[in-house]
C-alpha positions in Angstrom: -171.9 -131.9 -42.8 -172.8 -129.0 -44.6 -170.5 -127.6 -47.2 -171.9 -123.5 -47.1 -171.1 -123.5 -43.5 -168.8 -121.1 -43.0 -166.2 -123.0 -41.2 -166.1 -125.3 -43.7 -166.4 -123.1 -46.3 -162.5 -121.6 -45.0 -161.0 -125.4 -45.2 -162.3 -125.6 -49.0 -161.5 -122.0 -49.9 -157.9 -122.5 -48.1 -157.6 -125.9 -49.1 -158.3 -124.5 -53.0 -156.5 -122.2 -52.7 -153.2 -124.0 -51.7 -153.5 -126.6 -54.0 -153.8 -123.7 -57.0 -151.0 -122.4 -55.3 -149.1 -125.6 -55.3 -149.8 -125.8 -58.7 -149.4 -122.7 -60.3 -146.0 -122.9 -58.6 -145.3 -126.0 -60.0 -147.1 -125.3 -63.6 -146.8 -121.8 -64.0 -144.6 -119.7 -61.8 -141.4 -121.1 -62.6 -141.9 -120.8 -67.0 -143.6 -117.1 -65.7 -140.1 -116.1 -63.4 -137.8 -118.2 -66.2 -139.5 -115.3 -69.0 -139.4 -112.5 -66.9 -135.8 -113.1 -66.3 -135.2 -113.5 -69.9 -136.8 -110.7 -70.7 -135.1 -108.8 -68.2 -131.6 -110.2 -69.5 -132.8 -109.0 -72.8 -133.5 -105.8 -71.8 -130.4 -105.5 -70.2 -128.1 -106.6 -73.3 -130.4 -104.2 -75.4 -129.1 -101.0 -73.0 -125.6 -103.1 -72.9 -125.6 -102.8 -76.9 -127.3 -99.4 -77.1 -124.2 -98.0 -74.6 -121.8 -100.1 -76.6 -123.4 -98.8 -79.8 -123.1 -95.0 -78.4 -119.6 -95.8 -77.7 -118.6 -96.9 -81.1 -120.3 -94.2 -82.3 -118.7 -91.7 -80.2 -115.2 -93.7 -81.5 -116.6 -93.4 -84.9 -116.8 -89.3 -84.4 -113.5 -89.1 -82.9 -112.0 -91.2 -85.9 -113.8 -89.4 -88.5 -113.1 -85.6 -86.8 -109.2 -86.9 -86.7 -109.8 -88.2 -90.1 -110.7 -84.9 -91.4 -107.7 -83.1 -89.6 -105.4 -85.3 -91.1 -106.9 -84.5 -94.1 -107.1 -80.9 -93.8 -103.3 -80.9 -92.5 -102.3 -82.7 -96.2 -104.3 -80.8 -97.6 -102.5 -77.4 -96.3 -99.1 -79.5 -97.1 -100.3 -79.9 -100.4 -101.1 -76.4 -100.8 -97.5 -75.4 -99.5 -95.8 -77.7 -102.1 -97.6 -76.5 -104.8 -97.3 -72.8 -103.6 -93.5 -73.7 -103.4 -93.1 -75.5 -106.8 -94.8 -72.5 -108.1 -92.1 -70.1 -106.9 -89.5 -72.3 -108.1 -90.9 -72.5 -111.5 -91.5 -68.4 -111.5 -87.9 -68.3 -110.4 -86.4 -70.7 -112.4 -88.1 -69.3 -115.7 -87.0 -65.7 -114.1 -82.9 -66.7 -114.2 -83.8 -68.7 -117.5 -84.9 -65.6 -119.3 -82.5 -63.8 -117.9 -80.0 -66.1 -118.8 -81.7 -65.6 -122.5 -81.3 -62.3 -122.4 -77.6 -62.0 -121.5 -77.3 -64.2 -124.4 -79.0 -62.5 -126.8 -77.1 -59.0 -125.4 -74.2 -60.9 -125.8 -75.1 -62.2 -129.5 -76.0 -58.2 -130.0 -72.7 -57.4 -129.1 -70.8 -59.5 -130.9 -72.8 -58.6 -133.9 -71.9 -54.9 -133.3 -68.5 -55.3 -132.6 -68.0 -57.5 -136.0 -70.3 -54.7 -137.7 -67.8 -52.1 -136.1 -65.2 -53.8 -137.5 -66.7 -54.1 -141.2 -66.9 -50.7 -141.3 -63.8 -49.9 -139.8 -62.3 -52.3 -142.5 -64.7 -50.9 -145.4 -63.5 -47.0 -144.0 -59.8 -48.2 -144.3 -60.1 -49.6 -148.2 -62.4 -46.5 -148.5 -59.6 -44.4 -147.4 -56.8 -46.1 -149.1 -58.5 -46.2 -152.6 -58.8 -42.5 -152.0 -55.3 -42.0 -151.0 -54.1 -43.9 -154.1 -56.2 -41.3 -156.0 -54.7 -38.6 -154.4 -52.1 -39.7 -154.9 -52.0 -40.2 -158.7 -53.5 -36.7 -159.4 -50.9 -35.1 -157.2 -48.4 -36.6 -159.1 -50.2 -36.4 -162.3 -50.0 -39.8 -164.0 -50.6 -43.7 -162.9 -48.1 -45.0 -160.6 -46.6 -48.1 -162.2 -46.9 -51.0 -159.6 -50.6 -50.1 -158.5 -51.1 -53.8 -156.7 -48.0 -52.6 -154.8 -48.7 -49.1 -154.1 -51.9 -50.1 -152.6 -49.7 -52.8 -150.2 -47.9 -49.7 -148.8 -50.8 -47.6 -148.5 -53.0 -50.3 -146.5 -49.9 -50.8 -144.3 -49.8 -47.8 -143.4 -53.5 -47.3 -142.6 -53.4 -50.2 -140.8 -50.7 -48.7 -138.2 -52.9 -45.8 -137.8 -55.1 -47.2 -134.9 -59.3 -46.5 -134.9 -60.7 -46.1 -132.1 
């Protein structure tokens, strides 16, 4: 039998060739497929966590954009509050001064009217003492009860009303 015969060399080659096969099937092609499917699953969960990660992210955007409007909207109610405690203040210390100044226009009058009344009071002892002198020269000599003349003189006065 010659082995580089041709015919023979087929049956070696094929018979070779099947028992690699049957081995690398056995040996190798299952740990090979059992890899490339892990990988593959691998690879898949990667683009199942990148999506899930662009997800969150685009959650994350929306929570942080409302985030921000809620904040903007206190923000513009703060703004109002304070822009509405501030007219309350300005209007508060507004009537308050006010208030002052009736007061003290009030105090002002009173003062004037008991001023008006001093002088009315000084004018009508001014008066009276200047009656009573008139009086005593007219007649030409001291009038005896003096204390008493000076009764009669500021009762009379005193039913003369001033204006």
């Amino acid at each position: 039998m010659n082995l580089l015969h041709p015919e023979t060399l087929v049956f070696w080659t094929t018979l070779f060739f099947l028992l690699f096969f049957f081995l690398f099937v056995k040996m190798a092609w299952k740990p090979i497929l059992k890899t490339i499917k892990e990988r593959e699953k691998s690879i898949e969960d990667a683009l199942l966590e990148a999506d899930k990660a662009r997800e969150e992210m685009a959650q994350l955007k929306a929570d942080n954009q409302k985030i921000l409007n809620e904040a903007r909207a206190q923000r513009d109610e703060m703004l109002k509050e304070a822009k509405t405690l501030k007219e309350q203040i300005i209007s508060k210390a507004r009537e308050e001064a006010q208030a002052e100044a009736g007061k003290e226009i009030a105090k002002a009058k009173q003062v004037i009217e008991s001023e008006k009344q001093a002088a009315i009071k000084e004018l009508k002892n001014q008066v009276s003492e200047l009656s009573i002198n008139i009086a005593e020269k007219v007649l030409g000599e001291e009038l005896k009860d003096k204390n008493e003349q000076v009764k009669q003189v500021e009762k009379l006065i005193s039913d003369i009303k001033f204006n």
